[in-house]
C-alpha positions in Angstrom: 38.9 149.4 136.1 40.2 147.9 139.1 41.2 150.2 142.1 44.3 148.2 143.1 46.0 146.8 141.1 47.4 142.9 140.9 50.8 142.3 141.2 51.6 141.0 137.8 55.8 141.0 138.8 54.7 137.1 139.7 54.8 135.7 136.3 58.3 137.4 135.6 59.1 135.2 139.2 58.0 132.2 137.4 59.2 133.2 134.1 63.2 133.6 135.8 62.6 130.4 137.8 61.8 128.6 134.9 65.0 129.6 132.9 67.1 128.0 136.0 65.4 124.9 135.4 65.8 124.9 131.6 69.3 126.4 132.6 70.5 123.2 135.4 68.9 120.5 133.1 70.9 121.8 130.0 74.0 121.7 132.5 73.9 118.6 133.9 73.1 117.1 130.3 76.6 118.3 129.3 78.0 116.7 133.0 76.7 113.4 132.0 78.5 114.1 127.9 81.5 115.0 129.8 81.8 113.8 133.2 85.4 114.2 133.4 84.8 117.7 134.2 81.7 116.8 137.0 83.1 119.0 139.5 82.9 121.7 137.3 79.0 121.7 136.4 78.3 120.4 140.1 79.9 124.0 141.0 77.5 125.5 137.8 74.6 123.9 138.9 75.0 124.4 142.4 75.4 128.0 141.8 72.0 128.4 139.3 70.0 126.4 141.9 70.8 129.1 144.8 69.5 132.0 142.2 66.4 129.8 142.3 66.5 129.4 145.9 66.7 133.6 146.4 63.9 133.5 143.4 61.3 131.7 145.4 62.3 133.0 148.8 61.2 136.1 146.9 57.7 134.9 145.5 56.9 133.2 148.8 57.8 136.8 150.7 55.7 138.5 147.9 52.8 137.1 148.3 52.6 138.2 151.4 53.3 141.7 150.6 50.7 141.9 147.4 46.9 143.1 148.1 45.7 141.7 144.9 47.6 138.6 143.1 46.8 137.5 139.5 46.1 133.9 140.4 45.4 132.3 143.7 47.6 132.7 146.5 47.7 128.8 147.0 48.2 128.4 143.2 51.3 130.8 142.8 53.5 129.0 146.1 52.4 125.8 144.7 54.0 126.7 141.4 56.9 128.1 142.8 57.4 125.1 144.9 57.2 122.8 142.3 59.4 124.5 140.1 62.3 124.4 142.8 62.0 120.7 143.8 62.6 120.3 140.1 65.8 122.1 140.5 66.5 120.8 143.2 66.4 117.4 142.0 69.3 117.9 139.4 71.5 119.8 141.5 70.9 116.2 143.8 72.0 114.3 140.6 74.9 116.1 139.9 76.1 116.2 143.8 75.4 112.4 143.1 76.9 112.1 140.1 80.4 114.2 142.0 79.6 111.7 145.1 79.9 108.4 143.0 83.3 109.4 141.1 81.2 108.7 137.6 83.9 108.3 135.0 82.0 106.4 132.3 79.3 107.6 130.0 76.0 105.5 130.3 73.9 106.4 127.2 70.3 105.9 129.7 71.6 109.1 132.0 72.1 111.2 129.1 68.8 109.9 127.3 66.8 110.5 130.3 69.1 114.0 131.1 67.7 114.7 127.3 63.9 113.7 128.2 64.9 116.4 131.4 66.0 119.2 129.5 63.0 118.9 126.7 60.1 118.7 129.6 62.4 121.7 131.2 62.1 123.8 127.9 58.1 122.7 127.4 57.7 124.3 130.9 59.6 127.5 130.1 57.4 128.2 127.2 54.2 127.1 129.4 55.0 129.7 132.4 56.2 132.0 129.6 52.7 131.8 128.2 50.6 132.0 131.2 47.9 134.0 130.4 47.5 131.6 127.3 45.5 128.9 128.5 45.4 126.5 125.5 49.0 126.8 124.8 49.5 126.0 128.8 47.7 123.3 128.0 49.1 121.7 125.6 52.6 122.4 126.6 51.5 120.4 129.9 50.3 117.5 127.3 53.5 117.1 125.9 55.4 117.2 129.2 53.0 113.8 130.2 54.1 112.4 127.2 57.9 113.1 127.6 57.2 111.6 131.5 56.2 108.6 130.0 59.2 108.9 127.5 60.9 108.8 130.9 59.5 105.8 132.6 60.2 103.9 129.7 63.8 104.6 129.4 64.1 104.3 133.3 63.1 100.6 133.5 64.8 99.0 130.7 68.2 100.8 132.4 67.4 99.7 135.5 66.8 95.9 133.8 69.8 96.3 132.5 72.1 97.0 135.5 70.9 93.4 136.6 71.6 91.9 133.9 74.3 89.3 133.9 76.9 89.6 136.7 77.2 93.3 137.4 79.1 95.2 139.8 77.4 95.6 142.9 78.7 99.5 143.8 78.1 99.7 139.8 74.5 98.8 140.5 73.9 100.7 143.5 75.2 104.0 142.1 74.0 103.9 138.9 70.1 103.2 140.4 70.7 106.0 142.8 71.4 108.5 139.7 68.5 106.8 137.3 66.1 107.3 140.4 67.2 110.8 141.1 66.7 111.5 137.4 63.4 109.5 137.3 62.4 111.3 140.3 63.4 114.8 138.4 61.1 113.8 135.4 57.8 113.0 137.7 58.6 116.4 139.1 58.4 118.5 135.8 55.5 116.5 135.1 53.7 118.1 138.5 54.5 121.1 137.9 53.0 120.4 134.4 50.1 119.8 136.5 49.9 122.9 138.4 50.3 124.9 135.4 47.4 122.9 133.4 45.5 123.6 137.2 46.1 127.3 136.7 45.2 127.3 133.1 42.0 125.8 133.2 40.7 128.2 136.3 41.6 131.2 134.5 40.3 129.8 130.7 
């Protein structure tokens, strides 16, 4: 029996931060089905991604205050890190999306928003299951596969915006949101990464 005992109020942190991320990925999927009404989920998303701010603010402060922490010290701000640049990332693609004046629908943002919100909602049942190292695992498996999913969908849209005689502004805003998206994907996959790190440690 332990003396003092560890802080296990971490993994509900990570367990809230992940449910913004699965939360802003679902939300800017449903900007990018209906981006008539951008301004609308910018303001959604904007608003989830400041509860995720306050969220890490708070496991940053707490490891500070916490004698004995599950996992490593470096391990749980590293998590917490990576979770928000996730975040983060899609609150930049909407402000993006807002920025650019999209109108149209282009089926690669909402196939890649799709790849997003799947690797979002392997990652919620990974940091759900923390103490579970071979489910971690393989929920961190299938996030590498859905980045790849991701790459491949990135460069034939990008091919395809050069394609012919496009629109130069068409081209250059359209790259900016596939990149930011792209960018959002790799993301999730690191955190994969981190959680896989943790996982294996505590096997």
């Amino acid at each position: 029996m332990r003396l003092i005992p560890r802080d296990e109020g971490f993994f509900d942190l990570f367990a809230e931060l992940a449910k913004r991320l699965t939360s802003t990925a679902t939300l800017l999927e449903q900007l990018f089905a209906e981006p008539a009404k951008v301004n609308e989920y910018v303001s959604k998303i904007k608003d989830v991604e400041h509860e995720a701010d306050n969220l890490t603010h708070e496991v940053i402060s707490r490891i500070d205050r916490s004698f004995v922490t599950p996992i490593d010290r470096e391990d749980i701000h590293e998590l917490a890190s990576q979770l928000d640049n996730v975040i983060d990332l899609v609150d930049g693609t909407a402000r993006r999306a807002a920025m650019f004046h999209i109108t149209d629908i282009r089926e690669p943002a909402k196939q890649l928003c799709n790849v997003l919100v799947r690797a979002a909602r392997e990652i919620q049942s990974a940091v759900t299951n923390m103490k579970k190292s071979k489910l971690v695992v393989e929920h961190a498996r299938i996030i590498k596969g859905l980045e790849e999913e991701g790459d491949a969908i990135y460069h034939i849209a990008v091919g395809a915006l050069f394609s012919g005689s496009p629109d130069p502004i068409e081209v250059i805003k359209w790259k900016e949101l596939y990149d930011t998206l792209e960018r959002a994907i790799d993301q999730a996959e690191d955190v994969a990464n981190v959680l896989e790190s943790i996982a294996l440690k505590h096997a």
